[in-house]
Structure formats: C-alpha cells, structure tokens
N, C-alpha and C positions, 0 to 999 in steps of 0.2 A: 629422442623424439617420441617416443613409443609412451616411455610414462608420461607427459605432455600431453597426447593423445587422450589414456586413459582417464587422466585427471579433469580433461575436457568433456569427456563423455561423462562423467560423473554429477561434472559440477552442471550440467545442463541438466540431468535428472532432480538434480537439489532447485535448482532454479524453477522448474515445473512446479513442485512442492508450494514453494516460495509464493509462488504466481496466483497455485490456487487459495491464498491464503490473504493476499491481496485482494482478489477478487471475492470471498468468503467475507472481508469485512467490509470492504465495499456496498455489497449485494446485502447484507445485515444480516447475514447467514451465520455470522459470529462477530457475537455484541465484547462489549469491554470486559463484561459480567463473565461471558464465556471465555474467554481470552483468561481470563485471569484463574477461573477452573481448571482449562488445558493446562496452563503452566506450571501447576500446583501436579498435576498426575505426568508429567513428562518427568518435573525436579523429583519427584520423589517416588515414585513407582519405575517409569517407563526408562530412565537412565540408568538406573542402579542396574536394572535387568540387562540392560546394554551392557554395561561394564562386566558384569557377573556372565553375560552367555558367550564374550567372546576368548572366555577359559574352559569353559564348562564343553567335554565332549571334542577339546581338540587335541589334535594329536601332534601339536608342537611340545617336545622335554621341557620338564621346569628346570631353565640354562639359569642357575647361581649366578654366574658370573657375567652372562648377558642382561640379567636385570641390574645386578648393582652399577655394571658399567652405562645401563640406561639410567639409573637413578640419578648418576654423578652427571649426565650431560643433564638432564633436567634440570640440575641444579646449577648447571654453567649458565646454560640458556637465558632459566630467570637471573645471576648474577651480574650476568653482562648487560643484559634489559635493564636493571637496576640503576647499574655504573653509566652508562653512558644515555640516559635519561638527561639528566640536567645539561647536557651538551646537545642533547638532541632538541629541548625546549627550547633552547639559545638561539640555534641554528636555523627552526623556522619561525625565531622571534614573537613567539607566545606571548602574551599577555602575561603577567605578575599573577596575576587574577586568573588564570586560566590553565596554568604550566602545571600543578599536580592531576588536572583532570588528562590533558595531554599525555604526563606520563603516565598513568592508569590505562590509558587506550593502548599504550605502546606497551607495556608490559605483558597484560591480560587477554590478552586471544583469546578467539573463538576453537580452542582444542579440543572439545569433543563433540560437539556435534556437527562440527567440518571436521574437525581432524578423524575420526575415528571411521566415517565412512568411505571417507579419502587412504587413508593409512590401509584399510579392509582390502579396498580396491583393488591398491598396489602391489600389496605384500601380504594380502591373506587373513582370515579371519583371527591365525593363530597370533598377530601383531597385534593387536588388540590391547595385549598387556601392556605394551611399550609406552601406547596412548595413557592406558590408565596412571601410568604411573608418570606420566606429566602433568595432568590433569592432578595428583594424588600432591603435588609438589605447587603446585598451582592452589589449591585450598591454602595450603599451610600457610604460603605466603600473602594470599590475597587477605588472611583475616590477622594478619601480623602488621607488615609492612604496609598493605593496601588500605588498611585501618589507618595508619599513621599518616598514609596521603591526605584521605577527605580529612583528618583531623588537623590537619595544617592545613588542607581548603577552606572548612572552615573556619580555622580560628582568623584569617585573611579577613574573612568576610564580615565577623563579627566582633574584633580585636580582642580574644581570649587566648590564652596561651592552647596550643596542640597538645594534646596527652596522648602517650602513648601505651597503645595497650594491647594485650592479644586475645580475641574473642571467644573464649575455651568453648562456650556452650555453641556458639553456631559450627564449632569445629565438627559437633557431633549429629550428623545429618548423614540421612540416607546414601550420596553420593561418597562419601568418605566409607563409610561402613559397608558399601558395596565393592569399593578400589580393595578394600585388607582383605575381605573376602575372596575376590577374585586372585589377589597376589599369593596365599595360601594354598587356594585351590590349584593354581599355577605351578609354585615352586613345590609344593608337595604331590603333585601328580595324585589328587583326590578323586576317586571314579565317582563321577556322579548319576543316580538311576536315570534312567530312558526319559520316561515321563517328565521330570523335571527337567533335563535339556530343553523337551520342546516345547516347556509350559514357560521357562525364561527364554528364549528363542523368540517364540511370541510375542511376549513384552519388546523383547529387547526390538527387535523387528520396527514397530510400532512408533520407537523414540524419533527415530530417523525424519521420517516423512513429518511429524506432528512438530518440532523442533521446528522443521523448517518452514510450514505451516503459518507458527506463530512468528518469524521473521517475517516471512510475506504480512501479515498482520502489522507491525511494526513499521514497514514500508507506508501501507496502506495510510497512518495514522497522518505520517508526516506530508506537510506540504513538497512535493521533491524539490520546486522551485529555490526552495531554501537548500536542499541538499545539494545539488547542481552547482549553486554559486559559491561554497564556500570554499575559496581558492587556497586556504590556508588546510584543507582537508585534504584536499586534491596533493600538496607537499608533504603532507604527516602519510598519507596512502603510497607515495610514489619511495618515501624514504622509509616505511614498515615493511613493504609488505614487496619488494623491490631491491634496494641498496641492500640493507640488511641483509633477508636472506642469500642474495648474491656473493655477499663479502663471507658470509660463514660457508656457505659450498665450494668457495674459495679456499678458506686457511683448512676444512675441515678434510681437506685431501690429503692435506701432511700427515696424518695421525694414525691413516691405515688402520680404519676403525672396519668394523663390520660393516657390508653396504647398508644391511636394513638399517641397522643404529643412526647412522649417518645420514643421508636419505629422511629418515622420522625426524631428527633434527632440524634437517633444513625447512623440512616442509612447517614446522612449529613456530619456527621464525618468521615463516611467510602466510598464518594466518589470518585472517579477518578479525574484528574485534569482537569483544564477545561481549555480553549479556549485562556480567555483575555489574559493569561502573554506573549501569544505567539504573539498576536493583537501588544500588547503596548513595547514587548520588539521592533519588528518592528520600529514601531513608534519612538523610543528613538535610534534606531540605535544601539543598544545592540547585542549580541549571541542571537539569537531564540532558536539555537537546543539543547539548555540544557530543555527548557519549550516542544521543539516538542518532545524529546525521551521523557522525563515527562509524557504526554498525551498518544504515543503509549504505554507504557510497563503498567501504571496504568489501562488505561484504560484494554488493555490485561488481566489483573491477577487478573480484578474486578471480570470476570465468577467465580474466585477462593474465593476471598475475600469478596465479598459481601454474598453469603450465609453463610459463617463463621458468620461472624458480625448478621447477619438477626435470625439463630438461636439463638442470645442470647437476642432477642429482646420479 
C-alpha cells in the first residue's frame, strides 16, 4: 500500500507539470514553433543529462551481475510484448489497418520520463541505471523491429512490399550515447568532480518537469471529446497498463528475483505509452492520432493504474 501511496503522490506532481502545459498552450504561452524547440533541448540535451546524473555521485556499487540480470529482464519484457502482440490485436479486434500501430502502443512505453521519476521515487536515485538500461534495450528495438512495424503499416496502405531494415544512423543519438556513458560510469565506479555532478543534476533536474510540460501540451492539442470516446482505447488501456502488468507480478514471484529488479519490472509493463509511435508515424506519413489519443487517455488513467500495479509489487 505504501508504494501505491508514493506512486500516487508522484504521479499528481507529474500531472501538475502536465496541467501547466495545457494551460501554457491554451493561453498561447507556447506556440507549435515553441513546442517543437522544447522538444528538440529535452531529446537531446536535458535527458541525456537525466540519464548521465542518476550515476554520476551515487553511492550505489557498480553490481556486475545486477545489471546483466537487469539487462536479460529488459529483454524478456520487450520479447514477451513482441510475442503476444498479434494475440493481443486479435483479442481487442483491431482493424487489419490499424494492428501494427496498436502493437507499437503496446510495445513502446513511456519508460523514461515516467519510469525514471517513478522508479527515483521508490527506490532511489541510485536505480536510475535500471531505467536506463530499459530505455538502452528499448532504442535498439524501437529502430530494428519498430522500423519493420510502420514498414508493414505502410506497405498495407500503399500495396508495396515491407523492407526490413535497421536504422544504424538514428541509433547514434544523444540519449544512446548518454545510457553507455552512464552504464560505464556505473559499472566502473568513475569518481566524477563536484562541479560537474551539479552542473548535470541541473540539466538532468530540468528534463522531468519540461517532459511533462510538453505532454500537457499534447493533451491541449487534441480534441478530448475524441479521446473520451474511443472505446477500443479504453480496452488496449485496461488490458496494457492492468492485465499485463498484473499477470507478470504474478509469475514474477516465482523467480525470487531481487525486489528492486522485480518491482522495476513490473512497473515497465504497466507504463503509459510513449512518444516515438507518434514521432515516426509522422515520419512515415501514417494517422498520428490513433498513437496521440494512445498517449492522452494512458497516460490520464496511469494516476489510476499505476498504483494498482505498484501495490502488488
């Protein structure tokens, strides 16, 4: 009940965030022009530093075998999201036309900038690397596999065949180049001087509230009327971010894992959808606003769902 609790108090300070950033676009306090600045100095400045200060100056050991045993669930996490995708599409009877973006939503959570202030909360600044290295697992696949989604969305759309391919050059971006960093500085126990703790501190500080800002933002854009009604959201929301992580805090008891390991786990399964599907449906010329009402309505009912989930942690 307790982590429930803290995760509650939490997620009402994200949601304040959130709020004023609705109100900020509303009020034309922050235009699309702006919007689209912020998001440019959060992805490539303000996160990396998030990533990079929650190593930098803590006095958690770099645990060898804590991380690789964090690496291998990250990579359960995404294979299981993977594997039972096309059953999941089935199940709330998705569209033909609509089932790669579906699994995209169900896949790709919002893991850092919910997870990592949530993950802080619970278990302390030094957990931090846990996040990254989901997040770190989470690139890899998002520009491999996640590629090959919209690439079968699209080819649906325009009767070309899907190519498959892996995105080497987008691989190499600041939030990647910040996770090796931080996992180095980690596992090698790197003393880092004074001053630059609290000159990344800073930054990193900074990502949290601005993140959520431009979600508020995002909210602001869409009509909610449209978000409210989509009943087929309302079941991808209640069977993500619900069933799911439910049934893994279930089997994950058997394993007599680390609590934090376990706990980080579940809560990754039960987060909110995140960002990119919305970025790269863009990109591909796709519908966005099956991915943008995605991101309002999860994100919305995570105050709800995430201490559900947290309790059984």
């Amino acid at each position: 009940m307790q982590n429930s609790f803290i995760i509650f108090q939490k997620l009402l300070v994200l949601f304040g965030f959130m709020f004023i950033g609705y109100l900020s676009y509303k009020k034309e306090w922050i235009t699309d022009h702006t919007e689209s600045q912020l998001s440019g100095l959060v992805l490539n400045i303000f996160n990396p530093a998030l990533i990079i200060s929650g190593v930098v100056g803590s006095s958690e050991n770099g645990n060898w075998t804590m991380v690789l045993i964090n690496l291998l669930l990250a990579v359960i996490l995404f294979a299981i999201l993977i594997f039972i995708s096309p059953l999941f599409v089935r199940i709330l009877r998705i569209p033909k036309n609509e089932r790669n973006i579906y699994s995209m939503m169900l896949i790709f959570s919002n893991l850092g900038f919910m997870g990592i202030p949530i993950i802080e909360e619970l278990y302390g600044k030094g957990a931090i690397i846990y996040v990254v290295l989901y997040s770190f697992v989470y690139s890899i696949i998002f520009y491999s596999y996640g590629i090959y989604l919209f690439e079968k969305e699209k080819a649906l759309q325009t009767g070309e065949k899907a190519k498959i391919k892996f995105e080497w050059k987008k691989m190499i971006n600041p939030g990647i180049a910040a996770s090796l960093i931080a996992m180095v500085i980690f596992l090698f126990q790197i003393k880092v001087p004074a001053p630059a703790v609290s000159f990344v501190d800073y930054l990193g500080n900074s990502c949290i509230p601005l993140s959520m800002i431009l979600t508020g933002v995002s909210v602001a854009k869409l009509p909610l009327i449209e978000v409210f009604k989509d009943k087929k959201m309302y079941f991808f929301t209640f069977l993500k971010m619900l069933v799911i992580p439910i049934i893994a805090a279930v089997l994950i008891r058997n394993f007599h894992l680390d609590p934090v390991l376990s706990g980080i786990m579940v809560l990754m399964f039960g987060m909110p959808n995140g960002s990119m599907a919305v970025m790269m449906s863009i990109d591909y010329g796709l519908d966005s606003s099956i991915c943008s009402r995605g991101i309002v309505l999860t994100t919305l009912l995570s105050i709800i769902t995430l201490p559900i989930v947290a309790y059984l942690i």
